[in-house]
C-alpha positions in Angstrom: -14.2 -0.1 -19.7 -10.5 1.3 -19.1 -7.1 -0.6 -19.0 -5.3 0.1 -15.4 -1.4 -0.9 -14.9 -1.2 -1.5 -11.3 2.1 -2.1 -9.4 2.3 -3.7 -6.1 -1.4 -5.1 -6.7 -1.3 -7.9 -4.9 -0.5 -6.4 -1.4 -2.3 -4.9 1.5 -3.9 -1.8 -0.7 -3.2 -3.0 -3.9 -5.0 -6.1 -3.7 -8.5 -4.2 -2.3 -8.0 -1.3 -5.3 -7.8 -4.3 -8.1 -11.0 -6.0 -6.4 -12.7 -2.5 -6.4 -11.9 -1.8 -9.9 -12.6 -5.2 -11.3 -15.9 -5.1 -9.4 -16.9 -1.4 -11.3 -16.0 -3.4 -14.8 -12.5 -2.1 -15.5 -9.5 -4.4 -16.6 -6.6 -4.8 -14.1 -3.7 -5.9 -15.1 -1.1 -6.9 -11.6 2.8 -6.2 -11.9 3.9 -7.8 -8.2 6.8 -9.2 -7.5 6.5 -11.1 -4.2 9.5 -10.3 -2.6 10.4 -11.6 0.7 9.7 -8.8 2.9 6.7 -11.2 4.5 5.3 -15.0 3.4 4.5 -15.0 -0.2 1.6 -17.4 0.3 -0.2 -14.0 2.2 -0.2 -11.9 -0.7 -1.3 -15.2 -3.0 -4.7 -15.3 -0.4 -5.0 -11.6 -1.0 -5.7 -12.4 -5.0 -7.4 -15.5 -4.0 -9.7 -14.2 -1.5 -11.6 -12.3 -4.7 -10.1 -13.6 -8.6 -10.0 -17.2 -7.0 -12.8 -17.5 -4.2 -14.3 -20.4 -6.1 -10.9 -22.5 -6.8 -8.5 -24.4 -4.8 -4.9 -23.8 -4.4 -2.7 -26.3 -2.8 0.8 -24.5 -1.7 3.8 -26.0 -3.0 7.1 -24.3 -2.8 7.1 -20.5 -3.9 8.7 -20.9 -7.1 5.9 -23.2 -8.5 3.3 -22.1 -6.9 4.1 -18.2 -8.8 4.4 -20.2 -11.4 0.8 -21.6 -11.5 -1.3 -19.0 -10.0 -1.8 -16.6 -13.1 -3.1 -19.5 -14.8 -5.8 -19.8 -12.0 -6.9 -16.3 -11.4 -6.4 -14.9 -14.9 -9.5 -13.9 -16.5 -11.3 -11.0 -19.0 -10.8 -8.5 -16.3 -7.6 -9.4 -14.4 -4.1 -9.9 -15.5 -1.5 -11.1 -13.2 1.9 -10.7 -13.7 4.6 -12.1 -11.7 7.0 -9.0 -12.7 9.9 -7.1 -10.6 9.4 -3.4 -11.7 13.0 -3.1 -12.0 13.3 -6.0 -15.0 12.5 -3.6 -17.9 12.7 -5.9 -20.4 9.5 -7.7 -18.4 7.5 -4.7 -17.7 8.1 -3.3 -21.6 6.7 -6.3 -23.0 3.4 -5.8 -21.2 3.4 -2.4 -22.0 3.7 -3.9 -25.7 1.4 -6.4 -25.5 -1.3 -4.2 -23.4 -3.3 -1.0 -24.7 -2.7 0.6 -21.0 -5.2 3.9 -20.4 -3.6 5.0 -16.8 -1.1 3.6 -14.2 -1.9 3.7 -10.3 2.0 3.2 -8.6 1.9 1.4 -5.5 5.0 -1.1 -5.7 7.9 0.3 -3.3 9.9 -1.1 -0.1 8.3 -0.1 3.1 9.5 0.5 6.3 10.8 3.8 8.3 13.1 1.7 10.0 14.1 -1.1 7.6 15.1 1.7 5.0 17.5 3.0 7.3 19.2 -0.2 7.7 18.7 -1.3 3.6 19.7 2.2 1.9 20.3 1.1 -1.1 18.0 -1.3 -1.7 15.2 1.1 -0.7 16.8 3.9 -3.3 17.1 1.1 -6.3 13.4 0.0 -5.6 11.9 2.5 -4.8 13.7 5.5 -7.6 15.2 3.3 -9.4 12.1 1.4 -10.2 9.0 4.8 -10.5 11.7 5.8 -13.4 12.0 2.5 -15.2 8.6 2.8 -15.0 8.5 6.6 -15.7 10.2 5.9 -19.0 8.0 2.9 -20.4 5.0 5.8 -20.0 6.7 8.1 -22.0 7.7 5.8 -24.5 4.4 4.1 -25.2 2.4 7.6 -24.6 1.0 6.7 -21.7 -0.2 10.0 -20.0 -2.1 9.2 -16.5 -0.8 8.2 -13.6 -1.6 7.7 -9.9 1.2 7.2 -7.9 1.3 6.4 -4.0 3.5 8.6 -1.6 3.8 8.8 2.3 2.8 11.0 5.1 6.5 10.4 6.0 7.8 13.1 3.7 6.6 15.4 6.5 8.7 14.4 8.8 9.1 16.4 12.3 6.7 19.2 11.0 5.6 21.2 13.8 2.5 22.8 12.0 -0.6 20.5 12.2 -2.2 19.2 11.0 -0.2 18.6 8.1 -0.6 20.2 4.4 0.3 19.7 0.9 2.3 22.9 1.1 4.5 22.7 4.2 8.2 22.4 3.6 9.1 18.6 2.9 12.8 19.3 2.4 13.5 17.7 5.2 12.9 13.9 5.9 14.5 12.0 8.3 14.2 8.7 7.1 15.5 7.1 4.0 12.2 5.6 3.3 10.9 9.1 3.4 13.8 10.5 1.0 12.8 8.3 -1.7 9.0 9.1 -1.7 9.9 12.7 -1.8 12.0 11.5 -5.0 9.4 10.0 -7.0 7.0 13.6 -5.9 9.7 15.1 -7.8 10.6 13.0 -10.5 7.1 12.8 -11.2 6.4 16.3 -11.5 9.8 16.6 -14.0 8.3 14.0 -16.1 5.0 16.4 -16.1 7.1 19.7 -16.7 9.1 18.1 -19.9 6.6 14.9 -21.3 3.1 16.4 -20.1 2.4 13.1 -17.8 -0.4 14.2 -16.0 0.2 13.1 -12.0 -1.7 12.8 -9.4 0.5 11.9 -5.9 -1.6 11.1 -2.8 1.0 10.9 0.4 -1.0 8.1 2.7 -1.8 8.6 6.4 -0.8 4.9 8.7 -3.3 2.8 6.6 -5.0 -0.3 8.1 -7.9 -2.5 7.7 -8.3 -6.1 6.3 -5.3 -7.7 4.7 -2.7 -5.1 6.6 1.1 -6.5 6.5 1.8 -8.3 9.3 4.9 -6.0 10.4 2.4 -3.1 10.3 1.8 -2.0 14.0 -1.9 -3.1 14.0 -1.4 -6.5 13.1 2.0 -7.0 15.0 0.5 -6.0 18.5 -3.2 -7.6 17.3 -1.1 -10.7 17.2 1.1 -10.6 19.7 -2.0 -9.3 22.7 -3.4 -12.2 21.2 -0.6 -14.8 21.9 0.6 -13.2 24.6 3.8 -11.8 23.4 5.2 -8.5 24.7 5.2 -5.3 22.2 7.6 -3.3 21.5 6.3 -0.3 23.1 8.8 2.9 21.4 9.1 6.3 23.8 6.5 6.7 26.5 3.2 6.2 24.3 2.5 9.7 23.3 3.5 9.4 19.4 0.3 10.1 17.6 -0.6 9.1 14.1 -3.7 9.6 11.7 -4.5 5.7 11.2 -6.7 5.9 7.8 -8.9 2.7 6.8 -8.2 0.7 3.5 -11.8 1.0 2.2 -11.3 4.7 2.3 -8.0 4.8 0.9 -9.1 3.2 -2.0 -11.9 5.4 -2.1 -9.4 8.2 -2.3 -7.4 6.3 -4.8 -10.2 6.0 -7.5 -11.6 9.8 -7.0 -7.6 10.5 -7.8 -7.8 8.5 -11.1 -11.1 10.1 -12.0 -9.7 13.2 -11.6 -6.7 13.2 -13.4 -8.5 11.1 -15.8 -10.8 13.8 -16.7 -8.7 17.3 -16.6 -5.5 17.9 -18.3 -2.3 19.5 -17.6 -2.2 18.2 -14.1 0.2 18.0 -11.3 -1.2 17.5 -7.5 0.1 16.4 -4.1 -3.0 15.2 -2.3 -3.0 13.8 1.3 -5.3 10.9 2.3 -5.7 10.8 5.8 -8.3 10.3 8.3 -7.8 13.8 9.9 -8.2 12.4 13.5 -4.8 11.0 15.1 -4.7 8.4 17.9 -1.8 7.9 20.2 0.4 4.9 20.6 -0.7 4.3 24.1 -4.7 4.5 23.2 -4.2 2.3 20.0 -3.2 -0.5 22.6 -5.8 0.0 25.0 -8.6 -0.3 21.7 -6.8 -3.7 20.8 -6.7 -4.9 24.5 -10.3 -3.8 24.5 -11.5 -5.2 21.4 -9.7 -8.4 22.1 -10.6 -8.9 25.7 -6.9 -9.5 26.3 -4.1 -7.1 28.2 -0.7 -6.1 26.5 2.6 -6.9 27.9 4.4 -4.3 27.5 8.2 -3.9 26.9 9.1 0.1 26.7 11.7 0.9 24.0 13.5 4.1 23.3 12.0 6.0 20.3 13.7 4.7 17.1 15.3 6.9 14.5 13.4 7.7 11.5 9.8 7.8 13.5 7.7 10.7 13.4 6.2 12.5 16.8 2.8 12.5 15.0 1.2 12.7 11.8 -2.3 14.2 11.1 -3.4 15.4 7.6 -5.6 18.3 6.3 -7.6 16.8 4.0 -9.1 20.2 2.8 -7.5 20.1 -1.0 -8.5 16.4 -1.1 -12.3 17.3 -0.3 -12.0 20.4 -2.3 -10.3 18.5 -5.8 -11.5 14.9 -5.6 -14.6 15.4 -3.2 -12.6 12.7 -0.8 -14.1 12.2 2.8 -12.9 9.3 5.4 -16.0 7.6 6.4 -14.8 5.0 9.1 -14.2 5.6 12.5 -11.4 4.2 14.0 -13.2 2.2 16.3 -14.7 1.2 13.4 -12.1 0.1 11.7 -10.0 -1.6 14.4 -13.6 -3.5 14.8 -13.7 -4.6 10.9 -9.7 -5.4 11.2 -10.1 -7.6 14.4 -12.9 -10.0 12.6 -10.8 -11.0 9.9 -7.9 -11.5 12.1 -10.3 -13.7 13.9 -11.6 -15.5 11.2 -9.6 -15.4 7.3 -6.3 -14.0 8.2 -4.4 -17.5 8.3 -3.1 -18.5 5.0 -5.0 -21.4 3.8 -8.5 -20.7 5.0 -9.2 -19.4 1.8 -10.0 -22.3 -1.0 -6.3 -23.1 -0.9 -4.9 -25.8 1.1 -1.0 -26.9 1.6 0.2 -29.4 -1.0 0.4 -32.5 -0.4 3.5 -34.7 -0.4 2.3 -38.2 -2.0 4.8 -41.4 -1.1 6.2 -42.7 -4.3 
């Protein structure tokens, strides 16, 4: 059994890599923070759905009910930490109490767009943050780490599909900027303290448990209600939507690997190596739902990418990584649980209730 550090664990990806891991007989221990970017109470279903299936959770206000929920999910294989990964102080103390064997980096701010208006909230996460983090590994010796990156470093590259050694110098949003930064700071901290890296630059993820301001579950929601989408440039953008199962697949092949080699510093893309345009991603969910879009066209926005599509050759070729679900597929498996455990609640938790005193 090994020790994993995971940041960001109880989000969209995170929350499906600690079940997987937990599942195999590992020991996850969860450094989120809950920030406001969506409802709180979705990312406490994400941890329920799995580490809390058989309880009940009744939903107070945010600040108690983060501080109950460890208490309620905690167990031999699962550590959750209500932890900002900017509070050193907080995160060295785990790193003091816990005998930590590799970290898998997923906590950042999202968002092309929002990074653009937030620039230096996005650089003090999302740098800031990987080299708080950076230096707790070198100080306690820790010397294996996954760490999550983004297609979006890429940016406008005319060659595709894409590949880990095309020019990323580059990017045209600020999101992007700062993934780029932790490729690099985390190869420095490999050239000077022999922290062996693994960075795996995600292709459009979706499945169960996606964000709701991700494009999926935005227009899924809003076919469904009725609502026009924002519909950006004339449909043509194209992007390599990857499922979750398989990026978590890709996720734990990457630990494997750098788990077992030494000296080790790779850029891996995950992708599904098939790209879908923006105006057939609508027709699937209008299909799929039985419903039709309303449409609002919107000028392309700055920071977004034509298209992305990623050669997953070194991926296959390192880590023996290979998507296995269709789009279709997906959108399918993503569609269900919309339909049926999406809501928050549904899940052995129910609101609190307010007694008359």
């Amino acid at each position: 059994m090994s020790t994993y550090l995971i940041t960001g664990g109880a989000g969209f990806i995170g929350s499906h890599l600690c079940e997987f891991l937990c599942k195999n007989g590992h020991r996850v221990i969860n450094i989120d923070n809950f920030s406001d970017l969506y409802d709180y109470r979705i990312k406490i279903q994400n941890i329920m759905y799995f580490f809390g299936a058989d309880k009940e959770f009744n939903f107070c206000n945010k600040e108690e009910d983060l501080k109950k929920l460890p208490d309620i999910v905690n167990g031999p294989l699962y550590r959750l930490e209500v932890i900002d990964i900017r509070d050193s102080m907080s995160m060295e103390r785990i790193f003091q109490e816990e005998k930590i064997d590799a970290v898998i980096h997923l906590a950042a701010m999202p968002g092309v767009r929002a990074s653009i208006e937030q620039p230096l909230l996005f650089e003090d996460v999302n740098v800031r943050g990987t080299l708080h983090l950076l230096e707790l590994m070198k100080k306690y010796g820790i010397k294996k780490w996954v760490c999550a990156s983004s297609s979006s470093v890429y940016g406008n590259n005319r060659k595709v599909p894409f590949s880990e050694s095309d020019s990323v110098g580059t990017p045209i949003s600020l999101y992007a900027a700062t993934k780029r930064n932790c490729e690099l700071m985390g190869y420095t901290y490999y050239h000077l303290f022999n922290i062996d890296t693994v960075m795996l630059r995600f292709f459009t993820v979706y499945g169960e448990r996606q964000r709701p301001d991700l494009a999926i579950h935005k227009f899924t929601r809003m076919i469904d209600e009725g609502i026009g989408i924002p519909f950006y440039g004339d449909g043509s953008t194209k992007r390599d939507y990857t499922y979750v199962g398989d990026i978590v697949d890709g996720i734990q092949k990457a630990l494997r690997y750098v788990e077992q080699n030494e000296e080790v510093y790779e850029i891996i893309n995950l992708g599904g190596h098939h790209t879908v345009s923006l105006q057939c991603l609508v027709e699937t969910l209008e299909e799929q739902l039985g419903k039709k879009a309303i449409i609002n066209e919107l000028p392309m926005q700055p920071g977004d990418m034509d298209q992305t599509c990623a050669d997953n050759r070194k991926a296959q070729d390192l880590i023996g990584f290979e998507p296995k679900t269709a789009f279709h597929e997906g959108i399918i498996n993503f569609i269900n649980w919309f339909r049926g455990e999406r809501y928050v609640g549904t899940i052995s938790c129910r609101p609190c209730v307010q007694r008359e005193r």
